[in-house]
N, C-alpha and C positions, 0 to 999 in steps of 0.2 A: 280755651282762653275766655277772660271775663267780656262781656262787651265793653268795658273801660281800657280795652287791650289791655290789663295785669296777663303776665304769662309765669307758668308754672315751671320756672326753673331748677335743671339738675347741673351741677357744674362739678366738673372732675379736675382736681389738681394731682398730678400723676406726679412722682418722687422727682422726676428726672427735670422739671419746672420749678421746683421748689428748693433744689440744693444748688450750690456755689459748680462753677463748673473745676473749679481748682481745690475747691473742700467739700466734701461730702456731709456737715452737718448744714440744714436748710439754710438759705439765705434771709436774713430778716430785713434786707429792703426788700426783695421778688416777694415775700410774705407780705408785706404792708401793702406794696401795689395791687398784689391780689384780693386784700381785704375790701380796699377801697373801692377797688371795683366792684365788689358784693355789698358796700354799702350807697353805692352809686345806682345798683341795679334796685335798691328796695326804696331808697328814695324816690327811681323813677317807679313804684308802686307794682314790682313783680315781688313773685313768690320764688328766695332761692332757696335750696339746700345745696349743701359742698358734700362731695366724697371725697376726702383727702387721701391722700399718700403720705407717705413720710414718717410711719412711724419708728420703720428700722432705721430708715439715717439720723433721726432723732435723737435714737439713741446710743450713737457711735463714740461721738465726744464723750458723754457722762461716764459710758464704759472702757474710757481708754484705748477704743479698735479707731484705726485712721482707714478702714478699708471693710467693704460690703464681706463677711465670710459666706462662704458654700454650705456649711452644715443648717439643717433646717432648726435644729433644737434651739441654736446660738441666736439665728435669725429671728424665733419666738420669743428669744429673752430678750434680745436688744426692743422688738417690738414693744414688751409687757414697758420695760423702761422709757422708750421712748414716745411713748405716746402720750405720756402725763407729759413729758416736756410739749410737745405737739401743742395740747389741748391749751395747758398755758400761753401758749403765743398767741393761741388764735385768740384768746380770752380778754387778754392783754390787747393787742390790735384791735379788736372788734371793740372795748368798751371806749375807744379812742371817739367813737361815732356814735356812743349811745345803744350799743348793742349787746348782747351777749352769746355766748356757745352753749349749744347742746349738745353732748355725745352722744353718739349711738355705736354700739360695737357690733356687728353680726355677720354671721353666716350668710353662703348661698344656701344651706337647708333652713336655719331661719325663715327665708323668702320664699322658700318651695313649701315647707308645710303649711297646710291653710290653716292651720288656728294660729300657727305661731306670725305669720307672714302679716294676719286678717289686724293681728293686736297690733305689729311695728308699724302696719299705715295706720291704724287709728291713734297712737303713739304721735309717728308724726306729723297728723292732723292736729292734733292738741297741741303741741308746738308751737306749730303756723299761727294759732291763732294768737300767739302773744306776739305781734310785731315785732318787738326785740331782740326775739330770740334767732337764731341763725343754725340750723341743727347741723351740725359736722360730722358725718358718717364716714366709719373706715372698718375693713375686715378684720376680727379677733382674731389677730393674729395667735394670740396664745393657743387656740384652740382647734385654730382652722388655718390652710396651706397653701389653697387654691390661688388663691390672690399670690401669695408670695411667692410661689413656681411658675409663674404666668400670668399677663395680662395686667398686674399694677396698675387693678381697680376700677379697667376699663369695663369688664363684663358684669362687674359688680354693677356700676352704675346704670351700665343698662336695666340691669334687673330693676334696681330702684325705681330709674324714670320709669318701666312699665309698672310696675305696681302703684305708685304712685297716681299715673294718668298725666305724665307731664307734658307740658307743651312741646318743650325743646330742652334736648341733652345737649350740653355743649362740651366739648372735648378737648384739653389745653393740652398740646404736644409742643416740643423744639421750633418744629417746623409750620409756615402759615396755612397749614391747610394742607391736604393730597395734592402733590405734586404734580404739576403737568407731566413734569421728565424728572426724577430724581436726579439725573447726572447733572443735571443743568439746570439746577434750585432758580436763576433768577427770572425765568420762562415764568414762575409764579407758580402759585395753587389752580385747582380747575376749581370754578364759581359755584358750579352747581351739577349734582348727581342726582338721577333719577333710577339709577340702576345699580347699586352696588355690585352685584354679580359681574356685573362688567368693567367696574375699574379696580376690582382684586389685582390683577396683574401688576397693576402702576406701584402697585406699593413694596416698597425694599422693610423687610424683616431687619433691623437695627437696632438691635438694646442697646440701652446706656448700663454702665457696670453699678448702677444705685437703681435703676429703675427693672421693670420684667416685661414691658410692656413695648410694643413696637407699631408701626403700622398696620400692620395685620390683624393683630389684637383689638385695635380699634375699630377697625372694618368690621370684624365680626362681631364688636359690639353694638356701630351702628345696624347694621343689617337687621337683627334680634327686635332693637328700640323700631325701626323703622317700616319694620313688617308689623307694630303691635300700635302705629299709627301714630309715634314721637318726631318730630323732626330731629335731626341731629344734625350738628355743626362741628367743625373739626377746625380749631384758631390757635395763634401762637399766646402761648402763655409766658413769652418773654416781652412781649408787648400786655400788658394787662390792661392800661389805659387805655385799651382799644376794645375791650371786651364789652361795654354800653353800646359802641357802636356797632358791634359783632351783630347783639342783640337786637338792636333795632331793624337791622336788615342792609345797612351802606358799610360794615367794616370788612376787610381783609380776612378771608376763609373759605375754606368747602363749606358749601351748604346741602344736604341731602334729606330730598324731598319725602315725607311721610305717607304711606301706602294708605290710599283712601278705602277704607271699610264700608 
């Protein structure tokens, strides 16, 4: 982090945040709130990048499907389609504040090969450096599966924040945070983890039938970020107006602590 406290934000919009819960093409107020909050966070003088989700319910409408299908090939088409829709929204919202999008499409081998890995952060260091730009990263779908069979983007992002060097990975689920008691959601989120290894348990495996990604998924993504010295935050992304506050350190979330090197 700079000494002006700027912090080097990764923020993940997982599918199951971003669609209607009654329609499966994204919602475009929960997309606006989202926005705002990312032009909220750069106002207050951080560094974000977005890993989005959403490009197969994106593109379900255009293609006529009213329902996520099983086959992977389909799920690569709807992706290749919906992602131009995506890109436009965000494009759209974002110039709303004087901003603009950047795509990035890539692999986890992308990220593991070191020359290929060495060019996407220096990519998205050139980026960063136009204040306007906001770069929006999601797995090529066309090409690559991982994401789309598992974890919707959560392990992706980790990868990111550690290549990157980010401050803090913040994590937008359903839910506010890892739950003290999943039976009994209004007990709250627990505040603060030091240990991930030890609140695996607490977490209930639960996909939504648009998303791939569940509590678990995210554990194992913080763990990864948090052994590589990321803090990672786990907050409701149905509340998005709370997401400055998340960041600051007084909003509603798990917060888990970054393993000192």
């Amino acid at each position: 982090m700079s000494p002006t406290g700027s912090k080097r934000i990764v923020i993940k919009f997982g599918s199951g945040i971003l669609t209607r819960v009654s329609m499966p093409e994204p919602d475009p107020v929960q997309l606006r709130k989202l926005v705002e909050a990312v032009a909220l966070l750069k106002q207050a003088g951080h560094i974000v990048v977005v890993v989005s989700s959403g490009a197969v319910a994106s593109g379900l409408k255009p293609m006529g499907m009213a329902a996520r299908p099983n086959d992977m090939t389909t799920l690569q088409a709807l992706a290749a389609v919906g992602q131009t829709h995506l890109m436009h929204a965000y494009e759209g919202l974002l110039r709303d504040h004087g901003l603009h999008v950047a795509q990035l499409l890539v692999t986890h081998e992308d990220l593991e090969a070191a020359q290929r890995g060495a060019r996407f952060k220096a990519t998205l260091e050139r980026l960063l450096e136009f204040p306007q730009v906001v770069p929006v990263i999601n797995e090529n779908d066309s090409v690559a599966i991982e994401e789309l069979r598992f974890g919707d983007n959560d392990m992706l992002s980790s990868h990111i924040a550690r290549l990157w060097g980010a401050d803090v990975l913040l994590l937008l689920t359903s839910a506010p945070g890892l739950l003290q008691d999943p039976d009994h959601p209004e007990a709250g989120p627990i505040p603060l983890v030091e240990d991930v290894d030890a609140v695996i348990h607490h977490a209930q495996e639960k996909k939504t039938s648009l998303g791939t990604g569940g509590m678990i998924s995210k554990l194992k993504a913080v763990q990864d970020a948090v052994n590589a010295g990321v803090e990672c935050v786990i907050a409701s992304g149905r509340h998005a107006e709370q997401i400055p506050a998340v960041i600051a350190g007084t909003g509603v979330c798990t917060r888990f602590t970054a393993a000192v090197h």
